[in-house]
N, C-alpha and C positions, 0 to 999 in steps of 0.2 A: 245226145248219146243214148242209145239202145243198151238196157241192162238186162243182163241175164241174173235173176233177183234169186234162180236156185244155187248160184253160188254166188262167196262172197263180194260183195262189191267194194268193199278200198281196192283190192288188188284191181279191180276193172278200170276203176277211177287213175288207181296208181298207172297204168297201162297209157289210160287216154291222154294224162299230162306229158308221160315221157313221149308220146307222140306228136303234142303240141312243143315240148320244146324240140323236139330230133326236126321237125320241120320251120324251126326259128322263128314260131310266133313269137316267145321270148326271149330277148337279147338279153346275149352273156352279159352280164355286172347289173340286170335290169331287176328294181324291184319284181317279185312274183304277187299275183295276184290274191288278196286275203282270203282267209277261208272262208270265212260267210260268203263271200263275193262267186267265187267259185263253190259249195254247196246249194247255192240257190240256182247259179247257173246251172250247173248238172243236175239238178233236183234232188240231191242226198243230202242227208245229215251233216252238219259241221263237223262232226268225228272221223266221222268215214272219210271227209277229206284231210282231216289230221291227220289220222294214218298214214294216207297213199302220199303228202307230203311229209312224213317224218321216213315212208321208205324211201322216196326219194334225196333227203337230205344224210340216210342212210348209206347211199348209193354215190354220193360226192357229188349229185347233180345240184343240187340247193344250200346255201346257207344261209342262218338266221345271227340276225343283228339284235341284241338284246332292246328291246322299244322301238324299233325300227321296222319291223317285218325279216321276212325272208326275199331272198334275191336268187338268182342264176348264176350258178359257180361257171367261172368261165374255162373250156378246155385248153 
C-alpha cells in the first residue's frame, strides 16, 4: 500500500480495509484480522490501525467481541 505520509494516514489505511472488505477478502461473521497483524502488514503503527478499525467499527462494518477479537458485521 502506497502512503501519501502528507496527509493523514488512518484515514488512508481506513480506506484500504473498506476496500479489502467491499471486495470480500473478509467474510461476513469472519474473524478480522489483529492489529499488530495488519500494522506490520501495511507498515504503520498499531494505532493508526486502531483508528481506521475503530472508524470502521464506527461505520457498522466491524464488531468486537470482548476477549475475542473483532469480526465482519454481516450485511
Amino acid at each position: 500500500m502506497d502512503l501519501d505520509r502528507s496527509v493523514p494516514v488512518w484515514p488512508q489505511v481506513a480506506d484500504e480495509l473498506r476496500r479489502r472488505l467491499d471486495a470480500g477478502q473478509y467474510a461476513p461473521g469472519a474473524r478480522f484480522p489483529a492489529v499488530n497483524e495488519l500494522a506490520a502488514e501495511l507498515d504503520v503503527a498499531p494505532s493508526t490501525v486502531q483508528k481506521a478499525v475503530a472508524a470502521l467499527r464506527a461505520e457498522g462494518r466491524l464488531y468486537t467481541v470482548l476477549g475475542q477479537g473483532s469480526f465482519v458485521q454481516e450485511r
